[in-house]
HTML snippet that shows the backbone in 3Dmol.js (N, CA, C, O; Angstrom):
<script src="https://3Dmol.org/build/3Dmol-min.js"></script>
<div id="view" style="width:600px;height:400px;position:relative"></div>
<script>
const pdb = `
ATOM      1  N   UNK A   1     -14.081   0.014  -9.405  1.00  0.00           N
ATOM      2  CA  UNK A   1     -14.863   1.082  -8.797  1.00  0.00           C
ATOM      3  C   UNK A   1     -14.286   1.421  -7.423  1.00  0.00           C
ATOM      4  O   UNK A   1     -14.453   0.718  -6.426  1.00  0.00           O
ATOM      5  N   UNK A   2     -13.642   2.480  -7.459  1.00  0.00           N
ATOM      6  CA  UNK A   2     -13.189   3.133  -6.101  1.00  0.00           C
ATOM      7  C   UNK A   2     -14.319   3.260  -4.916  1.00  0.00           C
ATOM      8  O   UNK A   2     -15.169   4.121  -5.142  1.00  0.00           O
ATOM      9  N   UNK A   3     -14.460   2.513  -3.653  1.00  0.00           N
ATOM     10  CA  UNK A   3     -15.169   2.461  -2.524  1.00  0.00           C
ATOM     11  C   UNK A   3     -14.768   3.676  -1.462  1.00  0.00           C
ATOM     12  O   UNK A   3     -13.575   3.931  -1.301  1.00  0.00           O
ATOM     13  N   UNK A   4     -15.758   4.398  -0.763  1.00  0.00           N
ATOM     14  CA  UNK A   4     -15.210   5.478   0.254  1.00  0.00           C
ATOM     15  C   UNK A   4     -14.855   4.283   1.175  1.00  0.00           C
ATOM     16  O   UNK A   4     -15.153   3.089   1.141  1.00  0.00           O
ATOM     17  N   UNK A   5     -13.988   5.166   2.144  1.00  0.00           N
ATOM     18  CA  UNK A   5     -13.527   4.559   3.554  1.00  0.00           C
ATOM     19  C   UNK A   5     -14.071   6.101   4.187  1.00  0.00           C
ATOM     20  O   UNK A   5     -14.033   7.271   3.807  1.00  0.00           O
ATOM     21  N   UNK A   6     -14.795   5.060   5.839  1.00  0.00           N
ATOM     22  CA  UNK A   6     -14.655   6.345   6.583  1.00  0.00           C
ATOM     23  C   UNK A   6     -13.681   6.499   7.280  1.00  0.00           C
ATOM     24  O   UNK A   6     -13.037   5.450   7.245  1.00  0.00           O
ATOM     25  N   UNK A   7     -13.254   7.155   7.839  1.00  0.00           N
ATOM     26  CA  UNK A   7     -11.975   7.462   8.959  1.00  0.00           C
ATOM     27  C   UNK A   7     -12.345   9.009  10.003  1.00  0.00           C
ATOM     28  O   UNK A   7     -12.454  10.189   9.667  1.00  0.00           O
ATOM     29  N   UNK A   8     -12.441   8.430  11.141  1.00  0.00           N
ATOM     30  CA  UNK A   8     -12.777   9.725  12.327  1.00  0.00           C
ATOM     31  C   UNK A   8     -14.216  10.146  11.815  1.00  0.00           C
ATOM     32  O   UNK A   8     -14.447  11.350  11.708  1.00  0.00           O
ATOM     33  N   UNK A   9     -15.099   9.317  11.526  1.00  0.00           N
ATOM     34  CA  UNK A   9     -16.147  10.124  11.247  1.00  0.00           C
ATOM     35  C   UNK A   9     -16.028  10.913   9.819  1.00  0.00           C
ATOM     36  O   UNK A   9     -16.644  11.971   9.694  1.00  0.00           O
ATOM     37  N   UNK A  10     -15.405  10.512   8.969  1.00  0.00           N
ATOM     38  CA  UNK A  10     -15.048  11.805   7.458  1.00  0.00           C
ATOM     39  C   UNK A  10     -15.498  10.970   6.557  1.00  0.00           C
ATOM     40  O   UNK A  10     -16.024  10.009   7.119  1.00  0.00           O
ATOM     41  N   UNK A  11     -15.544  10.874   5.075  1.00  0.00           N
ATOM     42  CA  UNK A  11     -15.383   9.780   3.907  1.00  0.00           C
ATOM     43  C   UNK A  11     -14.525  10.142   3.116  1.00  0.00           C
ATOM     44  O   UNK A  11     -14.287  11.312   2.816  1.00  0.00           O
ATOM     45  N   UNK A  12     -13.899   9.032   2.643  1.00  0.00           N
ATOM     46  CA  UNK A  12     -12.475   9.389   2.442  1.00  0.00           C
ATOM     47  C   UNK A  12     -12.513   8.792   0.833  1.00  0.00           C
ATOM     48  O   UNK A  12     -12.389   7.600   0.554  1.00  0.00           O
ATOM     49  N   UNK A  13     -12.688   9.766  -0.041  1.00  0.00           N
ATOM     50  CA  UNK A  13     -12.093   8.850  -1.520  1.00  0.00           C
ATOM     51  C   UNK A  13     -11.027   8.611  -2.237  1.00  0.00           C
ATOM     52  O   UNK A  13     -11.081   7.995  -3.302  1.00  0.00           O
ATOM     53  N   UNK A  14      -9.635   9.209  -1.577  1.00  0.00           N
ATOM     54  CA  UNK A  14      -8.418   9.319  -2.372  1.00  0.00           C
ATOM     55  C   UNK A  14      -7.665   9.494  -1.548  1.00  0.00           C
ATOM     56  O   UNK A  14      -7.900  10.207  -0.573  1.00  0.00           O
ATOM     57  N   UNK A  15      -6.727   8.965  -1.722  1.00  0.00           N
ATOM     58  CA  UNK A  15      -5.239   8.922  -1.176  1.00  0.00           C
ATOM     59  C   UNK A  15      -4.781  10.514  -0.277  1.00  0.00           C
ATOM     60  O   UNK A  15      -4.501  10.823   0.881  1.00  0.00           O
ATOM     61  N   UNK A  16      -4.919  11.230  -1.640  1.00  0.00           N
ATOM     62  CA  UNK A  16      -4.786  12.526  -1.056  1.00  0.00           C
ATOM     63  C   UNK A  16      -5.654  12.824   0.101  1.00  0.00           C
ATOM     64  O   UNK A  16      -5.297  13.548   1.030  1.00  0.00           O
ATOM     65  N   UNK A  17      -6.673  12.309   0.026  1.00  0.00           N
ATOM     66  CA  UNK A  17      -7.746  12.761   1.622  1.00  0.00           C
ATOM     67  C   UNK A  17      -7.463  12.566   2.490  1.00  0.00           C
ATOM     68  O   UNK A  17      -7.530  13.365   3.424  1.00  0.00           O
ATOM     69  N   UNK A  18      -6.904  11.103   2.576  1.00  0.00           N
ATOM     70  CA  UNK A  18      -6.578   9.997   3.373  1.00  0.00           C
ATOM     71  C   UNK A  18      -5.240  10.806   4.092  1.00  0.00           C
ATOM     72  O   UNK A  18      -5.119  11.157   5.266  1.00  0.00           O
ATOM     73  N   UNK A  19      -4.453  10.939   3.149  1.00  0.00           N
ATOM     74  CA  UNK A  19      -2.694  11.922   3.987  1.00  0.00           C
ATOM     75  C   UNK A  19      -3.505  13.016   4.883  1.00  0.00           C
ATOM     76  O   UNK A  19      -2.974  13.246   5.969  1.00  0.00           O
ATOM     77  N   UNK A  20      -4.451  13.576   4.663  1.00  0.00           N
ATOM     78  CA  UNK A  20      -4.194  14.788   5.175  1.00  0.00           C
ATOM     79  C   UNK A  20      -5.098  14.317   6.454  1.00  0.00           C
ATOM     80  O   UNK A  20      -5.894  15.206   6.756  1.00  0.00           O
ATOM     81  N   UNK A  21      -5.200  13.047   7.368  1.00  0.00           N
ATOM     82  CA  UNK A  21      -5.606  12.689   8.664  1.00  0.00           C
ATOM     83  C   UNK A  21      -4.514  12.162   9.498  1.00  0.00           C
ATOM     84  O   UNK A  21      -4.378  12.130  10.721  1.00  0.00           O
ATOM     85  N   UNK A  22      -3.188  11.442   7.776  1.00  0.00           N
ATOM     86  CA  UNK A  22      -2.402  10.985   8.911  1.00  0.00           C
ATOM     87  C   UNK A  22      -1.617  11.905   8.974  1.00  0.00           C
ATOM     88  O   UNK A  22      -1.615  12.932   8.295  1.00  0.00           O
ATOM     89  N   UNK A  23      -0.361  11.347  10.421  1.00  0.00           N
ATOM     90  CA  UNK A  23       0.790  12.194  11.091  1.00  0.00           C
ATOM     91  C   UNK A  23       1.805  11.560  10.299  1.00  0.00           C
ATOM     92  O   UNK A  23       1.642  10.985   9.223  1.00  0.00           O
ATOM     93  N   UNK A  24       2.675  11.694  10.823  1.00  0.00           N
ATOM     94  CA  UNK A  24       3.975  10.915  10.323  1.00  0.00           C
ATOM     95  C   UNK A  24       4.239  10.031  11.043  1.00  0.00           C
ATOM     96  O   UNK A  24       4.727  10.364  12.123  1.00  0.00           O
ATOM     97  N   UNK A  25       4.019   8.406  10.752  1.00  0.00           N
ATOM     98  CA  UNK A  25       4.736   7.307  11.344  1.00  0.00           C
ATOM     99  C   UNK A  25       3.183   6.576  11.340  1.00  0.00           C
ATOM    100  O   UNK A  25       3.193   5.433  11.797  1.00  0.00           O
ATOM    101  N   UNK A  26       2.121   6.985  10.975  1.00  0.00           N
ATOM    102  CA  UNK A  26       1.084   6.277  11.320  1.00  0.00           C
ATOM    103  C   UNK A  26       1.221   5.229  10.231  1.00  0.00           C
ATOM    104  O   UNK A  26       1.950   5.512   9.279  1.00  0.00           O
ATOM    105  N   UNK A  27       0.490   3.824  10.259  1.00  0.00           N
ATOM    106  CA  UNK A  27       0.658   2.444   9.580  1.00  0.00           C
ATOM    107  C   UNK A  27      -0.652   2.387   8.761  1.00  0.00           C
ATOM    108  O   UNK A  27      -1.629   2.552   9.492  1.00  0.00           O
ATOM    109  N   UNK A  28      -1.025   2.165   7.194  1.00  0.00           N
ATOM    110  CA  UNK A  28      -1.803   1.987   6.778  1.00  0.00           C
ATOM    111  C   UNK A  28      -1.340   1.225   5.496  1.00  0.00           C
ATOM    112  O   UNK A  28      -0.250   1.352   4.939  1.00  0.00           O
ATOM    113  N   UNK A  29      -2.685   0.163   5.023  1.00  0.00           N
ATOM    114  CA  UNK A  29      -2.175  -0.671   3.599  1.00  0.00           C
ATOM    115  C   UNK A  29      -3.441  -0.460   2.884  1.00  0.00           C
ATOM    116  O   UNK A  29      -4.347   0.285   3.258  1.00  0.00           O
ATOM    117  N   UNK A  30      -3.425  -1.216   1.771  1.00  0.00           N
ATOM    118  CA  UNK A  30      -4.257  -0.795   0.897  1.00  0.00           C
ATOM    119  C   UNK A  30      -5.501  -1.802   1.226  1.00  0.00           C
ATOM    120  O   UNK A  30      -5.356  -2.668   2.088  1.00  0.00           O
ATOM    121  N   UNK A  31      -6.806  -1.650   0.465  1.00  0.00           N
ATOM    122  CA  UNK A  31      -7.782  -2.374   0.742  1.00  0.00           C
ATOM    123  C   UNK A  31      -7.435  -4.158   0.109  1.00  0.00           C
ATOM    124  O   UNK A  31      -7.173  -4.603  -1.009  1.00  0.00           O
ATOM    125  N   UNK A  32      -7.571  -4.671   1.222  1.00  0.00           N
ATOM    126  CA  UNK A  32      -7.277  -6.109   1.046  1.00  0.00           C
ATOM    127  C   UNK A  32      -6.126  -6.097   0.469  1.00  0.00           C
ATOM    128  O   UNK A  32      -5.904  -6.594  -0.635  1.00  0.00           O
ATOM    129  N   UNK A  33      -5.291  -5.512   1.197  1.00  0.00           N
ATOM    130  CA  UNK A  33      -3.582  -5.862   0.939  1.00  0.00           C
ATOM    131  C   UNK A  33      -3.431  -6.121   1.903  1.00  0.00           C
ATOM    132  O   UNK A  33      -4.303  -5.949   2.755  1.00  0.00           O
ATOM    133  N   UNK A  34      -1.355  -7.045   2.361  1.00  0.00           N
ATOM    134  CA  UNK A  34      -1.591  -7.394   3.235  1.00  0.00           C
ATOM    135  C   UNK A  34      -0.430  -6.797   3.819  1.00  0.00           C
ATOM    136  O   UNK A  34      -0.043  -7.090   4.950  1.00  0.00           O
ATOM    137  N   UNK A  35       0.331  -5.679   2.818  1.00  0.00           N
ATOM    138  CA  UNK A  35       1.452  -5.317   3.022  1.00  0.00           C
ATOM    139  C   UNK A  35       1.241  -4.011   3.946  1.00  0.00           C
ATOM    140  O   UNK A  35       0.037  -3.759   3.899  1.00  0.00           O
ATOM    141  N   UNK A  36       1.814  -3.201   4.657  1.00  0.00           N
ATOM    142  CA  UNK A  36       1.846  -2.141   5.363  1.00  0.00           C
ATOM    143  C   UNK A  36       2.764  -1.082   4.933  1.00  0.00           C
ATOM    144  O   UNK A  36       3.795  -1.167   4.266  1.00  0.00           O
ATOM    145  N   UNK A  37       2.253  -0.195   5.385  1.00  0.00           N
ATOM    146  CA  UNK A  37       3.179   1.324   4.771  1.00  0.00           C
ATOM    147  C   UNK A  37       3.024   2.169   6.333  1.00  0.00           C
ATOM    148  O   UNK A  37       2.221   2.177   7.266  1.00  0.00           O
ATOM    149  N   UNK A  38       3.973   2.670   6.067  1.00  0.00           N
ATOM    150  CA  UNK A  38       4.299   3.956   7.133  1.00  0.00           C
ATOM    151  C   UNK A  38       4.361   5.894   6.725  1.00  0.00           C
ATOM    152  O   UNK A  38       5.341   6.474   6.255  1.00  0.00           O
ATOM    153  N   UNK A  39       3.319   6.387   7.004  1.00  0.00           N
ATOM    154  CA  UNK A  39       3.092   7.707   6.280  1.00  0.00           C
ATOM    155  C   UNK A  39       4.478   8.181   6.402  1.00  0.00           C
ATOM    156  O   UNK A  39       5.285   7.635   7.154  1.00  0.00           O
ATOM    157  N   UNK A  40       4.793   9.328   5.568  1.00  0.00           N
ATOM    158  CA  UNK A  40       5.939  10.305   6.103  1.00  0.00           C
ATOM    159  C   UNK A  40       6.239  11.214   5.471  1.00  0.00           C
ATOM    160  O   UNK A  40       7.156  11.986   5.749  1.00  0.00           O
ATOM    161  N   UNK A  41       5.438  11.281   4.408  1.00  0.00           N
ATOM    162  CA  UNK A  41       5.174  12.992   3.942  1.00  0.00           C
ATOM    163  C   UNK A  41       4.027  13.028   2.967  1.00  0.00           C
ATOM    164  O   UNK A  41       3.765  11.944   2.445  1.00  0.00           O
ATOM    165  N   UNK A  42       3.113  14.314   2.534  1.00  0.00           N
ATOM    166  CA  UNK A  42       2.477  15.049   1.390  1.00  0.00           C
ATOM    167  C   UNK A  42       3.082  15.810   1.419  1.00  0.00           C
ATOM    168  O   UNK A  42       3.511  16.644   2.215  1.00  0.00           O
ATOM    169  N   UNK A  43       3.239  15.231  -0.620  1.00  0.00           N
ATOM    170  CA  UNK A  43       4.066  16.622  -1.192  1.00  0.00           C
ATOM    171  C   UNK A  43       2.889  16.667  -2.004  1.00  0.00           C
ATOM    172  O   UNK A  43       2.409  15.723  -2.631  1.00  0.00           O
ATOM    173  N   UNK A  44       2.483  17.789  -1.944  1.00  0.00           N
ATOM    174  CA  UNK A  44       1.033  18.533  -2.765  1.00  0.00           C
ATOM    175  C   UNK A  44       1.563  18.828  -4.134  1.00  0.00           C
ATOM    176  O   UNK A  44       1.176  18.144  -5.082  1.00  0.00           O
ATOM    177  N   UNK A  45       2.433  19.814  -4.303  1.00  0.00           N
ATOM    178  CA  UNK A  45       3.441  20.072  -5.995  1.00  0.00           C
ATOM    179  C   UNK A  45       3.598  18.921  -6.265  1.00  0.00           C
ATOM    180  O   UNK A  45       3.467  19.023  -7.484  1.00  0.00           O
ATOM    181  N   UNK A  46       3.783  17.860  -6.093  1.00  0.00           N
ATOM    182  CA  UNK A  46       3.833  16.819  -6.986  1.00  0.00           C
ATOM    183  C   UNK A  46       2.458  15.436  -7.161  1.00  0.00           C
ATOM    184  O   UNK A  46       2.341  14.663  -8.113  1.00  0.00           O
ATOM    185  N   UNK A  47       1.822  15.487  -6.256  1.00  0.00           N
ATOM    186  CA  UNK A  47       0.545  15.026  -5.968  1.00  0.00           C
ATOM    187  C   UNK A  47       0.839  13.587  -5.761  1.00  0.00           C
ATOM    188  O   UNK A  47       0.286  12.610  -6.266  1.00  0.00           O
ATOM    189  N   UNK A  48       2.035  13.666  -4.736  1.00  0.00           N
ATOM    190  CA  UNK A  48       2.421  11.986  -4.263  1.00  0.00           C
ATOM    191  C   UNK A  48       2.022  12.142  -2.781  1.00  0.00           C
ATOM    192  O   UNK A  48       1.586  13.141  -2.208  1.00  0.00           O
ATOM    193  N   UNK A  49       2.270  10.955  -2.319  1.00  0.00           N
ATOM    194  CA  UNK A  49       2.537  10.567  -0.844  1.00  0.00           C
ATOM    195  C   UNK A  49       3.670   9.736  -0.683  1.00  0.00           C
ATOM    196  O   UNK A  49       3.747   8.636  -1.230  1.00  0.00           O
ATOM    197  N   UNK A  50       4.885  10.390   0.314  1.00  0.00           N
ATOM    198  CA  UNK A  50       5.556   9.577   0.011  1.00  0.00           C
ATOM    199  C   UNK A  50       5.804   8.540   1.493  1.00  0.00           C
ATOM    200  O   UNK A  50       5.989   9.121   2.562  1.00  0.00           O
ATOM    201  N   UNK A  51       5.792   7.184   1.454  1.00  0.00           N
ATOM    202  CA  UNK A  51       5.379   6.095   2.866  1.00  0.00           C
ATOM    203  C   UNK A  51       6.508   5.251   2.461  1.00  0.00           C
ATOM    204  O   UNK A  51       6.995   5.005   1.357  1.00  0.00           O
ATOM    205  N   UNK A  52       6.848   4.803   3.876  1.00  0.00           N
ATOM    206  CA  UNK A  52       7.816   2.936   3.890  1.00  0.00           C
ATOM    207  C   UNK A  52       7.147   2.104   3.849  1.00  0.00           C
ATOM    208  O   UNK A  52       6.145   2.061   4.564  1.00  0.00           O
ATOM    209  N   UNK A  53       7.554   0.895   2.767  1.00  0.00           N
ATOM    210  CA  UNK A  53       6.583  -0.054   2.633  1.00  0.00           C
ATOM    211  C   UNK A  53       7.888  -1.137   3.875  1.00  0.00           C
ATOM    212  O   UNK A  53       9.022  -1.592   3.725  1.00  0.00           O
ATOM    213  N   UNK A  54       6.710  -1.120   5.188  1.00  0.00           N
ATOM    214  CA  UNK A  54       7.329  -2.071   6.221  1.00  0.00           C
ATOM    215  C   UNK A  54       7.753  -3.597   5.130  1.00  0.00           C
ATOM    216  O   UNK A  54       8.876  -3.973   5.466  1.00  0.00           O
ATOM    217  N   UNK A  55       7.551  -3.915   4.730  1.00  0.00           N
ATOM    218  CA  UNK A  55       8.080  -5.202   4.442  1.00  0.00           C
ATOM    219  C   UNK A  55       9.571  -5.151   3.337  1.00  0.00           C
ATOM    220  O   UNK A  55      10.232  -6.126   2.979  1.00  0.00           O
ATOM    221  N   UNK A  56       9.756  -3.971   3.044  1.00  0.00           N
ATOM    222  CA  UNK A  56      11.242  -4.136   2.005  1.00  0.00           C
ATOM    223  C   UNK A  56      12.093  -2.952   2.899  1.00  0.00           C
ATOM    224  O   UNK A  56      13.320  -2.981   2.998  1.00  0.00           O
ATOM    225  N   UNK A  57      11.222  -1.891   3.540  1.00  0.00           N
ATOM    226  CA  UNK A  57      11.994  -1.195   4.237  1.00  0.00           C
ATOM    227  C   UNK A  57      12.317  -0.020   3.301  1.00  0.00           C
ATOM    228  O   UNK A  57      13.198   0.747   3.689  1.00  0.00           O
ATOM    229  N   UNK A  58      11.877   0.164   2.426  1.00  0.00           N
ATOM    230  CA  UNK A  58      11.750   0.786   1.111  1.00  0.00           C
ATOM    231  C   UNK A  58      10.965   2.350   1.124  1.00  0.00           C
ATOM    232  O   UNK A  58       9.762   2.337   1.385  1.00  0.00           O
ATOM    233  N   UNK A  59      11.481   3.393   0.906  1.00  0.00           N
ATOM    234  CA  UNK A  59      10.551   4.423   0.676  1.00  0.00           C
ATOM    235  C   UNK A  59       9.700   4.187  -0.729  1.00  0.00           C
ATOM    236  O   UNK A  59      10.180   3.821  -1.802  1.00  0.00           O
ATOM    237  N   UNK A  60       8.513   4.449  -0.485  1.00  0.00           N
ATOM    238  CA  UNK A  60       7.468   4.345  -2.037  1.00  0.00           C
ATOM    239  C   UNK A  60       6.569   5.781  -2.232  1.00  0.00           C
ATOM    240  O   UNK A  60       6.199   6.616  -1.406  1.00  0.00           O
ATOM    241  N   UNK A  61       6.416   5.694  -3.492  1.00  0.00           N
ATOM    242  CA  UNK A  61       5.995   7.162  -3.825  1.00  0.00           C
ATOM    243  C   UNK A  61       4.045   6.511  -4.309  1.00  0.00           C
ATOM    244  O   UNK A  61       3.786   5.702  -5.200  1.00  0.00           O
ATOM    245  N   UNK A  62       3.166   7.110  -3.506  1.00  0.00           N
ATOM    246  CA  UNK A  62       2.125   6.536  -4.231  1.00  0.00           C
ATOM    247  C   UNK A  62       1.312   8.034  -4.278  1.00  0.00           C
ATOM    248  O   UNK A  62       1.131   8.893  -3.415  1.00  0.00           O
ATOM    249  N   UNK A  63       0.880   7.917  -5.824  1.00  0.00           N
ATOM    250  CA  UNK A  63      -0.308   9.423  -6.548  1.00  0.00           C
ATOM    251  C   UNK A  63      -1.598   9.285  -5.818  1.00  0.00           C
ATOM    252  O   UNK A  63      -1.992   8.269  -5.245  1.00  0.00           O
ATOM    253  N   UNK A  64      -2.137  10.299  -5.899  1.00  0.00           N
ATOM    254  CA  UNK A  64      -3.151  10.724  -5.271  1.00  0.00           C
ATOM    255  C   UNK A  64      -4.035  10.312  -5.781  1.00  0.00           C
ATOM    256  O   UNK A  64      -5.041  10.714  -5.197  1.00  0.00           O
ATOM    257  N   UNK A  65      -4.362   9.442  -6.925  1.00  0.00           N
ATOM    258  CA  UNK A  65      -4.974   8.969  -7.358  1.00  0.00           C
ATOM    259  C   UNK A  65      -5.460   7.187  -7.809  1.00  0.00           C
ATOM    260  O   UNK A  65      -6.280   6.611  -8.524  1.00  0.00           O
ATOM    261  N   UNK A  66      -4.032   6.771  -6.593  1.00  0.00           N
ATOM    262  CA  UNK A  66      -4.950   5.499  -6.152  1.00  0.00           C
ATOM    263  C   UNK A  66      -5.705   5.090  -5.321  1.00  0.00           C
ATOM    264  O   UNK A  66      -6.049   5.805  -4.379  1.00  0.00           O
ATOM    265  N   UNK A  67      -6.053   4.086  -5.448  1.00  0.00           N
ATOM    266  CA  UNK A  67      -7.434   3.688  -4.687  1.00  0.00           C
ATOM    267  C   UNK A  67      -6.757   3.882  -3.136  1.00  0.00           C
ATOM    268  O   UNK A  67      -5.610   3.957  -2.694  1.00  0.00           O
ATOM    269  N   UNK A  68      -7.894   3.913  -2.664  1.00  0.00           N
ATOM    270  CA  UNK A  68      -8.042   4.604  -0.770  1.00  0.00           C
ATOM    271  C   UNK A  68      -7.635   3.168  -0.271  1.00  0.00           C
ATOM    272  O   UNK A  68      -7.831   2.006  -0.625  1.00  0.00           O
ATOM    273  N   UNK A  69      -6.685   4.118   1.156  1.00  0.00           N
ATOM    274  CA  UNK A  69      -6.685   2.990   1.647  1.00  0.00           C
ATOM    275  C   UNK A  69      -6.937   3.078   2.715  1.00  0.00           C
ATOM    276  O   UNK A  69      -7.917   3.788   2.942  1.00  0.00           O
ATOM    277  N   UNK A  70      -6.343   2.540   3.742  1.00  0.00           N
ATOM    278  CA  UNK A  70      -7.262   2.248   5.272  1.00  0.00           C
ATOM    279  C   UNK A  70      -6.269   1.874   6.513  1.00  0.00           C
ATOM    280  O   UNK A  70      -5.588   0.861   6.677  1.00  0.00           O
ATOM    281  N   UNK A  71      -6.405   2.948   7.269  1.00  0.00           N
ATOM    282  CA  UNK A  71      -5.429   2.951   8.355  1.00  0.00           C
ATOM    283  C   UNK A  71      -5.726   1.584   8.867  1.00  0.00           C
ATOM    284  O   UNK A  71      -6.688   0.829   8.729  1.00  0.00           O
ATOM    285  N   UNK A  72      -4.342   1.492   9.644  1.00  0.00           N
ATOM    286  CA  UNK A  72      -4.485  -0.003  10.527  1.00  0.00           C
ATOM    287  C   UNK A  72      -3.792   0.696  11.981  1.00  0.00           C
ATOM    288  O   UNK A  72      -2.863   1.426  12.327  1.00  0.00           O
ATOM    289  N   UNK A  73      -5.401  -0.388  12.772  1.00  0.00           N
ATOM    290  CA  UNK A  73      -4.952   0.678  14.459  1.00  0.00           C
ATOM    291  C   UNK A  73      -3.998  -0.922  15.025  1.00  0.00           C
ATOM    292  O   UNK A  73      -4.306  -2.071  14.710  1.00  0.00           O
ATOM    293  N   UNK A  74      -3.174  -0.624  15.647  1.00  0.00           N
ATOM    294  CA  UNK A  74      -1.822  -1.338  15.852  1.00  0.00           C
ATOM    295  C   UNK A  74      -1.742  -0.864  17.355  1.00  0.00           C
ATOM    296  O   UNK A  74      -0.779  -1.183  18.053  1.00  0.00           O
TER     297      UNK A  74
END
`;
const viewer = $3Dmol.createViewer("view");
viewer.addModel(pdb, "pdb");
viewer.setStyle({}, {cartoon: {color: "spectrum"}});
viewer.zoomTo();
viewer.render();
</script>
């Protein structure tokens, strides 16, 4: 069961919601993960987000349709 996150005062149920608060370079992981990602683009035509997962250094493509995740203030 997918949980909202709030963020700035909003509720946030999807990935896709979630991109469109961050900038580029902001740090967020998934709920009770422990790994970190670095935003750095929405591509809407394809309904990804595409982020660096800080720990492989790796660009990753994640759909708009996984579970929310949750900025980390750093």
């Amino acid at each position: 069961m997918k949980r909202p996150e709030i963020i700035n005062h909003k509720i946030v149920n999807s990935v896709e919601q979630l991109a469109r608060f961050l900038k580029r370079g902001d740090i967020f992981r998934k709920p009770r993960g422990a790994t970190q990602y670095k935003f750095e683009e929405l591509v809407q035509e394809q309904n990804i987000v595409i982020c660096e997962n800080l720990d492989t250094h790796r660009s990753e493509e994640i759909y708009f349709n996984s579970p929310v995740f949750r900025l980390m203030m750093i």
